[in-house]
Each structure stands twice: as structure tokens, then as C-alpha cells.
N, C-alpha and C positions, 0 to 999 in steps of 0.2 A: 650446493654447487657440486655437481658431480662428474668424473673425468670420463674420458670416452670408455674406460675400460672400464669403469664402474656401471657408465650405461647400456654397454653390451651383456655385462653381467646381471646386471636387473634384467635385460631385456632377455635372455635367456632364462630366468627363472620364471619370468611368463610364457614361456613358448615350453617347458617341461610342464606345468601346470596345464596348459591347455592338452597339450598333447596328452596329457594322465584323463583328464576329465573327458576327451573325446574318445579314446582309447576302451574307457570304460562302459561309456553309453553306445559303443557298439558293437559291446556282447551282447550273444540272444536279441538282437536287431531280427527281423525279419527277411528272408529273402525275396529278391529282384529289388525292382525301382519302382517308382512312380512314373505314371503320366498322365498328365493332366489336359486334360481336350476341354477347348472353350466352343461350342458350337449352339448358337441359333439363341447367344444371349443364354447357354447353362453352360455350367462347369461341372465336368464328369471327370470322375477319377479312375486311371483302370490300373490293374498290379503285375506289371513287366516280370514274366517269368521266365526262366528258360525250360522249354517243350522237349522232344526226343531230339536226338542229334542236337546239332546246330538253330534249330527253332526257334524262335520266341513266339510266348504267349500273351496276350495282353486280356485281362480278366476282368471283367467290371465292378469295382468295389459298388457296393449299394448304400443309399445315403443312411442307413440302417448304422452301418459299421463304418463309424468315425475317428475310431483307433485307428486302423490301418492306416489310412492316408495319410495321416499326424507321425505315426513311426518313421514310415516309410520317407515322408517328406525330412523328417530330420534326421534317418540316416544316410541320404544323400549329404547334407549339408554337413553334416559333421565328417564323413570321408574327403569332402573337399579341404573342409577346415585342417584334418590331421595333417595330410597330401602338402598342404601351402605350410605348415605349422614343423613339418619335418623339414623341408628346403629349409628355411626362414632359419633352422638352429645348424643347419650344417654351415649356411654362413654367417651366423654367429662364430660358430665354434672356430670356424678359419681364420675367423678377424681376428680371437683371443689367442690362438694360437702363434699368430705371425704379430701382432700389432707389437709394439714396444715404445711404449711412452717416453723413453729415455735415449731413443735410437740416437737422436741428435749430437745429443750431451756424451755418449759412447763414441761416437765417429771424433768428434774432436779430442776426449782422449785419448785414444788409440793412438793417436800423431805421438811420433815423437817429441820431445821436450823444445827439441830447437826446431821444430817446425812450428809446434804448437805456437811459440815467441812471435810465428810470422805473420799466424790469421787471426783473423777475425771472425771470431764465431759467430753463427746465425743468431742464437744466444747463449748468456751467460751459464757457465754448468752452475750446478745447486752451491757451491761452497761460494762462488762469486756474488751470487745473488742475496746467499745469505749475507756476506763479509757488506755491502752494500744497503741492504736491510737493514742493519745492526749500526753502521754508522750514520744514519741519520738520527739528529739529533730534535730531544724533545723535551719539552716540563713536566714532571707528574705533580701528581696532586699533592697543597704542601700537608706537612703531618702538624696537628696541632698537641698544642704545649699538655705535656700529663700522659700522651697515647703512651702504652705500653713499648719496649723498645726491642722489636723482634728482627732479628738478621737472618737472612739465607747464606746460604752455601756460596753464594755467587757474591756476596758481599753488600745486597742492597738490602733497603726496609721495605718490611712488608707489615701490613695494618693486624692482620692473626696469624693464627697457629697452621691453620689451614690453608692461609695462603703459603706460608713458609713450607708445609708438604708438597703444593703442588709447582711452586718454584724449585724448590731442589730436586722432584725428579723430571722437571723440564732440564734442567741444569746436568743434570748428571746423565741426560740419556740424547746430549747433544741437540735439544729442541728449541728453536731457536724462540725467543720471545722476550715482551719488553713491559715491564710492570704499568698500569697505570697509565697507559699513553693513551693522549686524548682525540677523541674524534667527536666531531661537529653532527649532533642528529637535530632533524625539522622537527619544532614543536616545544625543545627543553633546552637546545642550544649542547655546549662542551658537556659532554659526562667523560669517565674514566673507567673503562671497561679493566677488570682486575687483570687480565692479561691480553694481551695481543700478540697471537704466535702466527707461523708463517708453518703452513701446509706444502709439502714437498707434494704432494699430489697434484694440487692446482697452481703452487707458487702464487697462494694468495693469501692476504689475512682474513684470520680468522678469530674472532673474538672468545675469550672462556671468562665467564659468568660466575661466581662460586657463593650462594645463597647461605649461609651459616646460621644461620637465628631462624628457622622455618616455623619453630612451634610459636614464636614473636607472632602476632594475630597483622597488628600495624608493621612490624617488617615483611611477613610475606604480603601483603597489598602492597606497599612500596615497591616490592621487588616485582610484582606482576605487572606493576605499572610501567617500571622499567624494559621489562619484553618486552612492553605492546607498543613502545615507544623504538623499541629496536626492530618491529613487525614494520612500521610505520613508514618506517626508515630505508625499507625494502632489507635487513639483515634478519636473516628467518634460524629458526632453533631447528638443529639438524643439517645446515647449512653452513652459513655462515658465523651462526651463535651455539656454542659449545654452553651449556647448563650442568651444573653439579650442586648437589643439595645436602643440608646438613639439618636434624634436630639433637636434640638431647639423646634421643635415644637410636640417632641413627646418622654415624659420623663418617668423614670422609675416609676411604681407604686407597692403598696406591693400586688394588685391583681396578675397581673402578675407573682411576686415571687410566692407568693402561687401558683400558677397553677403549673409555672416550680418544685416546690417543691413536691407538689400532685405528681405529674406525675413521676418522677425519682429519689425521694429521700425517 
């Protein structure tokens, strides 16, 4: 799920790509054009020159020489493609420039305090939506008798070690989220995703996943069963579903979290 500014920004790094790639294929192109004459049921190709002065010359390629026509044919089409592919990033570039994802939520605080008191915003700013997020209430999953007894920073239980890293630095960097809370997917009924946090980019949940036992042969198939049951579900990895992975010899760090965090939250 990705915001307009994220799809202008994809969508500008295919238009600098294209542009590189056309850009390139028409050095050492050949001069003039093509023209292509269809007459008496043949197709003849001839090589649009410019003659002395102001002239053109039109030269008859001979079916001999098959290169030509192939260059020439695509360095027309790739001058067109730059031409549209340069437009196409200047208004990119204008959109990223002016768009503000947050204009809204800025215009209403800008009001003063006691004005603010009087309207009613178009919508809630991010602290309202979170403050209402957070108080809906929910069951997580219960802990059975003997689990080891791990606390976060924030005060609740968490099943490992790993989850307790990645709750406290949700906790400590204001990231709003809720251990455990259940949602309903087609096929396997209530599961308990390890967290569910709220993206200030889309103001939507988003699910994080955290695999801990990967070298476990029967826990990673469980665990893949589990994505394709979140695939199923229409909640896709990169998307909606956040994944973090552990083995023995390759454990969770808060680098990592930051990244996954930068990147979709």
C-alpha cells in the first residue's frame, strides 16, 4: 500500500531510467529519418537526409542493407519516447515539489487554540487518530502456564526476547502499536499477528511478523504457511505485512527494525 508521494516517487525512478536507457541508445545513432513508402503492395524504405541548404534528400535503402532501416526506425521512436519521458518527470517533479500529504492536518493547526475548539476538521490530525486507535479495546492471546515471564518497557507480556526488542523500540520512538491483537483471516479463522502498528503514511494497519526459530525445519513451514494464508487474505509482504527473521546465527538487530520502520511506517 503505497501513498501518492511514494507513487510519484516510484514513478520517477522509471522515467530517470527510461530516460538513461534512451538517452544512451542515441549516441552514434545515424543521421536523418526514415520513410517508409507502401506502394503497389511493396514497402520501400528510403533515408531522409538533409541536402545543401534547406533540402532534403530521400535516398533509397536497398533490401541489401537491413541495419539501416532497424536504427533509423528506433531512433525515431526512442526521440519520441525521451521528448514524452522528459514532460512526464517535469510533472512529476512539480507534483513532489508542491504536493503535502499533511496540508490538511497543517491548515487546522495553524488555527488558533480557541478557534481550533470551534471546528470540526475534515479529519482527525495523527495524535487524534492515534489517541482513538489505541483505545479500542481488545483480547490477546492467553499465555500458558510455565511460558517464560518477559516484560517490555511499556509494561505488558511479550512471548521472547525478540519481541521485547522490537516492542521497546516501537515504545520508545512513539510508534503506535498493540501486542497480539486479533484479526479474523479466510481459511484458519482468529490468528494473532505479534504486532499490529498504525503507519502514519497511510493511517492504516499494518501487520509485523517476527520468525525467530528459522533454522526449526517444522517452524519455518509453519511460518510460510502462515504468509500464504496472509497472501490469501489479500495482506501482502511489503505491503501490508512487515516480516523480520531470526536464526542461530543471525539475530534480530534495532538496525534492521529502523530500516523496516523508515521504509513503511
Amino acid at each position: 500500500m503505497y501513498t501518492l508521494k511514494e507513487q510519484l516517487n516510484k514513478e520517477k525512478r522509471y522515467l530517470d531510467q527510461v530516460i538513461e536507457q534512451t538517452s544512451q541508445r542515441l549516441i552514434n545513432t545515424p543521421e536523418g529519418d526514415l520513410r517508409v513508402s507502401n506502394g503497389r503492395g511493396r514497402i520501400r524504405y528510403y533515408h531522409k537526409i538533409a541536402g545543401d541548404g534547406n533540402a532534403i534528400k530521400y535516398e533509397y535503402i536497398s533490401n541489401s542493407n537491413k541495419e539501416l532501416p532497424m536504427l533509423l526506425a528506433q531512433k525515431s521512436y526512442d526521440e519520441k519516447i525521451l521528448a514524452k519521458a522528459k514532460n512526464k518527470i517535469r510533472l512529476v517533479n512539480n507534483m513532489l515539489t508542491n504536493y503535502d500529504e499533511h496540508e490538511f492536518e497543517k491548515i487546522y493547526l495553524s488555527e488558533h487554540p480557541a478557534r481550533r475548539a470551534m471546528i470540526t476538521p475534515i479529519e482527525p490530525t495523527w495524535d487524534e487518530f492515534v489517541k482513538a486507535w489505541m483505545s479500542e479495546p481488545y483480547t490477546g492471546k492467553a499465555f500458558q502456564e510455565g511460558t517464560p515471564l518477559i516484560i517490555t518497557d511499556r509494561g505488558e507480556r511479550v512471548r521472547s526476547k525478540s519481541e521485547k526488542i522490537l516492542a521497546d523500540y516501537f515504545y520508545h520512538n512513539n510508534i503506535p502499536y498493540k501486542y497480539e491483537k486479533p484479526i479474523f483471516l479466510k481459511g484458519v479463522g482468529w490468528v494473532y499477528p505479534d504486532f499490529t502498528l498504525l503507519s502514519q503514511k497511510t493511517r492504516s494497519e499494518i501487520y509485523w511478523e517476527h520468525a525467530g526459530m528459522m533454522d526449526d525445519p517444522a517452524y519455518a513451514q509453519n511460518f510460510v504457511r502462515k504468509i500464504e494464508l496472509y497472501e490469501y487474505n489479500g495482506i501482502f509482504p511489503g505491503e501490508q505485512l512487515i516480516l523480520t527473521f531470526e536464526t542461530d546465527k543471525s539475530v534480530l538487530n534495532t538496525k534492521t527494525i529502523e530500516l523496516m520502520v523508515n521504509r513503511y511506517l
